[in-house]
C-alpha positions as CSV (number, residue, x, y, z in Angstrom):
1,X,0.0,0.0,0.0
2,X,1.7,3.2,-0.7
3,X,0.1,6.9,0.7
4,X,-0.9,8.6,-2.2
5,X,0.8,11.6,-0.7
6,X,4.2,10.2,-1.9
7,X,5.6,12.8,-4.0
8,X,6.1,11.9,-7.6
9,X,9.9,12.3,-7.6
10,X,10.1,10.2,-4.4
11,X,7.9,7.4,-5.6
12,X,10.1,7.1,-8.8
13,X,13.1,7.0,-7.1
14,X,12.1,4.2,-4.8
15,X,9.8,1.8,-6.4
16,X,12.2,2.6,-9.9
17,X,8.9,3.8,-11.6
18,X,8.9,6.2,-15.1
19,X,5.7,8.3,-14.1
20,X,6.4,11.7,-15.7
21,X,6.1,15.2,-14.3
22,X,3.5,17.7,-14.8
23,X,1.2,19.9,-13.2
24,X,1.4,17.5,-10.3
25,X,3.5,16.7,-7.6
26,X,2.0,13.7,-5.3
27,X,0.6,10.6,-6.8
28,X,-2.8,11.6,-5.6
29,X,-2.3,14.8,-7.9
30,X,-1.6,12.4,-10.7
31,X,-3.9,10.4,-10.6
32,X,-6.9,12.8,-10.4
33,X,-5.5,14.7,-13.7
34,X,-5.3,11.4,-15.4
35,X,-9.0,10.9,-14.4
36,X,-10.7,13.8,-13.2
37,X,-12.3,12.7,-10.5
38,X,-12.1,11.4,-7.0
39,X,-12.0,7.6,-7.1
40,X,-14.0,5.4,-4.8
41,X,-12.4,3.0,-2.9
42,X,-11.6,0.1,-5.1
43,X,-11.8,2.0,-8.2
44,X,-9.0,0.7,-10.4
45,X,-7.6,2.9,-12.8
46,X,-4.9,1.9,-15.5
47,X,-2.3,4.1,-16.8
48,X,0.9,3.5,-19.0
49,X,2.1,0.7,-17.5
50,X,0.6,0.5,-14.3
51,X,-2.9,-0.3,-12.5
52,X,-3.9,1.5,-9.3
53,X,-6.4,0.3,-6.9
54,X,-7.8,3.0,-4.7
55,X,-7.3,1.5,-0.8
56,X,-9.1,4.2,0.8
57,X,-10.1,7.9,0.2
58,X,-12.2,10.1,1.6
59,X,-15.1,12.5,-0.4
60,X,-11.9,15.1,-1.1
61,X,-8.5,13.4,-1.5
62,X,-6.9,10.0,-2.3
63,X,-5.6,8.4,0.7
64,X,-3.9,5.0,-0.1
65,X,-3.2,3.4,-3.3
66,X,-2.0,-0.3,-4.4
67,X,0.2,0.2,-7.1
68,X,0.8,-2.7,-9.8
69,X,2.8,-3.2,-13.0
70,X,1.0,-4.5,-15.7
71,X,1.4,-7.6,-16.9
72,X,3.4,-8.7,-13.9
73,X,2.1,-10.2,-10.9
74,X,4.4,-8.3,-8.2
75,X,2.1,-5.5,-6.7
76,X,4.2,-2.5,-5.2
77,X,2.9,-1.9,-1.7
């Protein structure tokens, strides 16, 4: 499970992840500009190379996130 307050730099440093910058600088922030909304817990939303499953959020922000790589079975949490 990774806090989707993990900044973007940070998160690609650790987990050795490519997600790019932009007008962004948490995961959380990613992910709602990639899909424009609040996700409900268990949404799963796929980008690039990657799946997210929303682990909990509240009505106004992301909370925790499982992050996996497509195609592999290895989540990142």
């Amino acid at each position: 499970m990774i806090n989707a307050r993990i900044e973007i730099d940070d998160l690609n440093e650790s987990l050795n992840t490519k997600i790019p910058d932009g007008d962004y600088e948490t995961l959380a922030g990613y992910l709602l500009v990639k899909i424009g909304h609040i996700p409900k817990i268990n949404e799963q939303i796929e980008i690039d190379d990657y799946r997210f499953i929303v682990i909990s959020a509240s009505r106004r922000r992301i909370q925790h996130v499982k992050m996996i790589r497509v195609g592999t079975t290895n989540p990142k949490d």
